[in-house]
C-alpha positions as a printed Julia matrix, in Angstrom:
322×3 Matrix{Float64}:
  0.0     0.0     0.0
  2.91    2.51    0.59
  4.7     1.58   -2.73
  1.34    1.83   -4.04
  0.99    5.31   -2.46
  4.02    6.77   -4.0
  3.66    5.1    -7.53
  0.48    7.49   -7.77
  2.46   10.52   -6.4
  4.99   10.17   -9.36
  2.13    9.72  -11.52
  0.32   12.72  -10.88
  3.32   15.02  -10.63
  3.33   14.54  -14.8
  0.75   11.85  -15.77
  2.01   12.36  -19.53
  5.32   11.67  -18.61
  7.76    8.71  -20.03
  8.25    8.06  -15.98
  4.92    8.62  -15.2
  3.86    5.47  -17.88
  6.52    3.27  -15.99
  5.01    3.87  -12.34
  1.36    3.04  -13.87
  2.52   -0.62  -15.67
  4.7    -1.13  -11.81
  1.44   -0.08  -10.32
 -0.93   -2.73  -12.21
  2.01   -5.26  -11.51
  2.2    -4.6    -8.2
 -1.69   -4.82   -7.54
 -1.15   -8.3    -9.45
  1.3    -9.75   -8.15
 -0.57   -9.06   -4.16
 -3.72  -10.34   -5.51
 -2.36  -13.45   -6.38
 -0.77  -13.5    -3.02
 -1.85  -16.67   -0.95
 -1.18  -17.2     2.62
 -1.78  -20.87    2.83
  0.08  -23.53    1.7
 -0.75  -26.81    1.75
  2.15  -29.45    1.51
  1.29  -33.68    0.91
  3.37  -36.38    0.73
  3.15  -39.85    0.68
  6.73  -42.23    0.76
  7.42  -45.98    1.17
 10.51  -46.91    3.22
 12.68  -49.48    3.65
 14.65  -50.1     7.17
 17.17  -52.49    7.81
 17.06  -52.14   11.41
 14.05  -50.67   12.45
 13.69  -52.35   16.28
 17.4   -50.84   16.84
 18.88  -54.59   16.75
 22.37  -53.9    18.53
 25.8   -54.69   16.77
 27.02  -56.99   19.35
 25.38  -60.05   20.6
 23.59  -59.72   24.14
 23.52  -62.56   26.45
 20.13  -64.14   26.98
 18.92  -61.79   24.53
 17.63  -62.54   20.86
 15.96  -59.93   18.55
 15.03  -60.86   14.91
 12.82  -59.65   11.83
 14.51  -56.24   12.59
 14.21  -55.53    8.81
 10.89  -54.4     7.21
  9.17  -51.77    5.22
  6.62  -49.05    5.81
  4.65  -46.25    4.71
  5.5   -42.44    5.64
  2.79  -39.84    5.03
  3.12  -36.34    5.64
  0.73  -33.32    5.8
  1.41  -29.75    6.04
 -0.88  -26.42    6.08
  1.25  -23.16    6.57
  0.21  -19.8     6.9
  2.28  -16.85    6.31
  0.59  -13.57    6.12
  1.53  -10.02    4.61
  2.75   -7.87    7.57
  3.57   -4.72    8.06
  7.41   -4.54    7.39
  9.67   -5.26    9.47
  7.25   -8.27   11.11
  6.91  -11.65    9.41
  5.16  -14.36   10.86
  4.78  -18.49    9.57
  2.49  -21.03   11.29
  2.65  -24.63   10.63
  0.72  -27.46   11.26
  2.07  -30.86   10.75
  1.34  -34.64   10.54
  3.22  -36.99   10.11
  2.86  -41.26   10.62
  5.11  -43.81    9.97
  2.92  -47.23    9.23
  5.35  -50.94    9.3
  4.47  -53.65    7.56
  5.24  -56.09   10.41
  6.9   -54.4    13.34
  3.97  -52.72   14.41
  5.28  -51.38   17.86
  7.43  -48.95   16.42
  4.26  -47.3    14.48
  4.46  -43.56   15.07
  2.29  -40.26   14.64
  3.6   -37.05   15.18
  1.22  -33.9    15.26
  2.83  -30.62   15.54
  2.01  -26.9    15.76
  4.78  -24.4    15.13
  4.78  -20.68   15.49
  7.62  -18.04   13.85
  7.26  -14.75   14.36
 10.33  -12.23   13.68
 11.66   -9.09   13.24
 13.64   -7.77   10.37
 16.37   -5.27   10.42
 18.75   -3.97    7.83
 21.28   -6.9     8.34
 19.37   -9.81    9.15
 16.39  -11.19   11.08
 15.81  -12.15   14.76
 13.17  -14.87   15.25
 11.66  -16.74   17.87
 10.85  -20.43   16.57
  8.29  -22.38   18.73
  6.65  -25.64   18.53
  4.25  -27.89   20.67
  4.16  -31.23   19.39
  2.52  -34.52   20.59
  3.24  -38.68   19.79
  1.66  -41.53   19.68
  3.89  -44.52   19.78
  2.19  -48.0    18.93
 -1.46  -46.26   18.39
 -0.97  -44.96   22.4
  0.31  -41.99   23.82
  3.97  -41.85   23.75
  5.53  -37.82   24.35
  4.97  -34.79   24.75
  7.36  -31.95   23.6
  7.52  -28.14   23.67
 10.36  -26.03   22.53
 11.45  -22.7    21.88
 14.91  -21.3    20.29
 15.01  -17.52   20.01
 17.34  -16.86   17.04
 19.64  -14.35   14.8
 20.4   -14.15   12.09
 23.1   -11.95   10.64
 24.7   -10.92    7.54
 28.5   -10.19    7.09
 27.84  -10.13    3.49
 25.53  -11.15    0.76
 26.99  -14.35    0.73
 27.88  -15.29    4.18
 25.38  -15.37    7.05
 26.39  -16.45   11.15
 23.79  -17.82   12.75
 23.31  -18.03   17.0
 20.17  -19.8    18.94
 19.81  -20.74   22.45
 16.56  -23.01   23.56
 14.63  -24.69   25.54
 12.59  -27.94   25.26
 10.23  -29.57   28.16
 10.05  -33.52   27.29
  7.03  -35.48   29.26
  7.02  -39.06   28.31
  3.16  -40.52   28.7
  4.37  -43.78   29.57
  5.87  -45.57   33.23
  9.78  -45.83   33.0
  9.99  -49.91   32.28
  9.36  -51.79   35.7
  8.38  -48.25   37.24
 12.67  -47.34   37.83
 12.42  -43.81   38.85
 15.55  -43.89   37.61
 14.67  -44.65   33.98
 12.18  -41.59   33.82
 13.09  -39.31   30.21
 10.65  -36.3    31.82
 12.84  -33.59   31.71
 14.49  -30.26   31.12
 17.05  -29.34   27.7
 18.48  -26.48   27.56
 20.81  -25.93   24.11
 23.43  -23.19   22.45
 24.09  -23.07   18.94
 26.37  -21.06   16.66
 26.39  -21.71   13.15
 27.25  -20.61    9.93
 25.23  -20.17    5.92
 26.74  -19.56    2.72
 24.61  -19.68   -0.05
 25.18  -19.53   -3.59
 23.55  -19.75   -6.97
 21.12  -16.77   -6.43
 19.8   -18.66   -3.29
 19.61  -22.15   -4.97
 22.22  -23.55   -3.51
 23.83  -23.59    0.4
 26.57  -24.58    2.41
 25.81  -24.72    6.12
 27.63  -25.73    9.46
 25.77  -25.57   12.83
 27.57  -26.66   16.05
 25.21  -27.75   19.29
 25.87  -28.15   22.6
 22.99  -29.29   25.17
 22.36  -30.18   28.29
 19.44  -32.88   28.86
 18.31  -32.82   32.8
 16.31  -35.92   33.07
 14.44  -36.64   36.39
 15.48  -40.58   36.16
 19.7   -40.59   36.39
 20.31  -42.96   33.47
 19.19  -40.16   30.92
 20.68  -37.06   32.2
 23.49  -35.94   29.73
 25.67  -33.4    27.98
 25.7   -33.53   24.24
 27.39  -32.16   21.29
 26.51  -31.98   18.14
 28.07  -30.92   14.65
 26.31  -30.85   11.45
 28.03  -30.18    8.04
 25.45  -29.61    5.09
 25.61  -28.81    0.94
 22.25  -28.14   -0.87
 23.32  -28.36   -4.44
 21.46  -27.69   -7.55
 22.33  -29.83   -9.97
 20.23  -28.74  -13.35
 16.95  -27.36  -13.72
 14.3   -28.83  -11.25
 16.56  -31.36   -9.57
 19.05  -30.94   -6.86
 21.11  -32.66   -4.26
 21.29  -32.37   -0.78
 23.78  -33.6     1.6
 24.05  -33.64    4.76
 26.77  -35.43    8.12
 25.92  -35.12   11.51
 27.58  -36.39   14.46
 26.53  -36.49   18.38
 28.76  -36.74   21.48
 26.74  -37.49   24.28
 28.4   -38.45   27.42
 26.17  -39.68   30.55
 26.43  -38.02   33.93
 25.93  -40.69   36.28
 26.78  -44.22   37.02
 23.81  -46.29   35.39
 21.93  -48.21   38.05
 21.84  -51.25   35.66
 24.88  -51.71   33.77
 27.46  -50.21   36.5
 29.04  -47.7    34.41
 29.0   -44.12   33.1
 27.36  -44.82   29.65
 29.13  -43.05   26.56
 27.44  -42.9    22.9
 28.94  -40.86   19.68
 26.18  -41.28   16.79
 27.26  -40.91   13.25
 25.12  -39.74   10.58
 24.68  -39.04    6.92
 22.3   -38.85    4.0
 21.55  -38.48    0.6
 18.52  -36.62   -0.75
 17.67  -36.34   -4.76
 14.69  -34.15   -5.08
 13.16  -33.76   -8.65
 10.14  -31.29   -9.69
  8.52  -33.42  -12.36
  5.34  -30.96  -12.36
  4.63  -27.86  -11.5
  4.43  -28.6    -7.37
  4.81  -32.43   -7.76
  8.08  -33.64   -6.65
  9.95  -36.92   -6.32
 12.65  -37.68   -3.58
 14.58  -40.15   -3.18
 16.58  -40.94    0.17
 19.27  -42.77    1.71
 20.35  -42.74    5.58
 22.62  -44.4     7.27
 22.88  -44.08   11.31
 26.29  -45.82   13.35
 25.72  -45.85   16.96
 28.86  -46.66   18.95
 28.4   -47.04   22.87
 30.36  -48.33   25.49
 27.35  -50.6    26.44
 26.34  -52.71   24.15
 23.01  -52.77   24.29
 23.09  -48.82   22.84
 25.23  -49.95   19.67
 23.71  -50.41   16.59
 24.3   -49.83   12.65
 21.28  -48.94   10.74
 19.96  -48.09    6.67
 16.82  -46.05    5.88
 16.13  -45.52    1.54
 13.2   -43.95    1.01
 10.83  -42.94   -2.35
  8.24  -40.44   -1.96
  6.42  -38.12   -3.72
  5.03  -34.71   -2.47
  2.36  -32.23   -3.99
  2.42  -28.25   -3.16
């Protein structure tokens, strides 16, 4: 409405003018291109996966312990409505609602559905944008209630240059698990507290097409039940790479230190995981707003008790509609 405003105050200053003509066609852009402006989104995807090691079957053998049919195959749907209004610069807002389920053929205990509501409001400013991400989300594990999680990480960020960007969050997450701790152990109760700091880094290139990224982590997981409580850190290394028209590549490595703060009750030591990650994502528009993806993850678990360690491979097809 401003721009608007000042388009017709050139105009009328000389409406016979060779600038006056170009402020009218802006104009009758302009009112165009806001009519056509739609708020919501709506965002659909169905997928089928294959796991390798969906019930978490660990490396090493366990005593007395025998776990099979680990491998099977599912179906992943996923539903999105996002609204992002016009405001009043220097506001901008996005709210999300999401679903998401993950159906197995066979291994029906590790069924999940996630429903989530997220809320982004920020602020602009000549050198980047402060925001304030936060998200309430709920799951259902096997059909029953399984956790609930709320989370907030007020953000910057901020511009060196056109092509390099820093990023810094700090947040806070409340976990409340809906189940007993196995056998009722106090001491194996995940309700808890995570606080988190996280630096980071963006470079993107190709007019915004393409990105590099690096984001370090560090958090601090308060648990009420002692066998959870623990520091982590994380670092994540990322390329999103067009490759030609329609279809690019995304990569992406991730790996988590967490060390354990107390002795576990259980298996009478301080437990110790580092958990490797990396995958592979090919994502093709074939139609306007219909894309494939393909997807390959791979997870390595290594913990000093065995029962944590475990090697695992996720490909994945899918096809999504805007």
């Amino acid at each position: 409405s401003e721009a608007k405003g000042s388009l017709k105050a050139v105009i009328s200053v000389d409406p016979t003018s060779e600038t006056a003509s170009f402020a009218k066609e802006y104009e009758d852009a302009l009112a165009r291109s806001v009519k056509k402006y739609k708020p919501w989104s709506v965002i659909a995807g169905v997928a089928y996966q294959y796991d390798d090691n969906s019930l978490l079957k660990p490396s090493k053998r366990i005593p007395d312990v025998d776990i099979s049919g680990e491998k099977d195959s599912n179906i992943v749907t996923t539903l999105r409505f996002i609204y992002t209004p016009l405001l009043k610069d220097p506001w901008v807002f996005t709210g999300q609602y999401t679903s998401y389920t993950n159906n197995y053929f066979d291994n029906h205990e590790v069924n999940l559905i996630n429903q989530s509501i997220s809320l982004l409001p920020g602020y602009n400013f000549n050198q980047g944008v402060i925001t304030l991400p936060t998200s309430f989300s709920y799951q259902w594990l096997r059909e029953k209630e399984y956790m609930h999680l709320t989370q907030t990480r007020p953000t910057l960020h901020y511009m060196l240059s056109t092509d390099d960007i820093v990023q810094l969050s700090a947040g806070y997450a409340r976990r409340e698990m809906l189940r007993s701790p196995p056998n009722h152990d106090r001491n194996e109760d995940r309700d808890g507290n995570i606080w988190s700091l996280s630096p980071g880094y963006l470079r993107p290139f190709k007019g915004g097409k393409g990105l590099f990224y690096f984001q370090y982590e560090f958090s601090d997981d308060k648990t009420e039940g002692k066998n959870w409580e623990n520091i982590g850190n994380r670092f994540t290394l990322g390329l999103i790479l067009p490759i030609v028209e329609k279809v690019s590549l995304s990569v992406s490595g991730d790996i988590l230190l967490q060390d354990y703060r107390h002795t576990h009750t259980f298996y009478g030591m301080e437990r110790s995981d580092r958990i490797y990650y990396g995958s592979t994502v090919v994502r093709w528009e074939i139609l306007k707003g219909f894309k494939l993806n393909l997807q390959y993850g791979h997870t390595r678990s290594d913990s000093n008790i065995d029962v944590y360690e475990y090697k695992r491979n996720v490909v994945q097809l899918g096809v999504e509609y805007t």
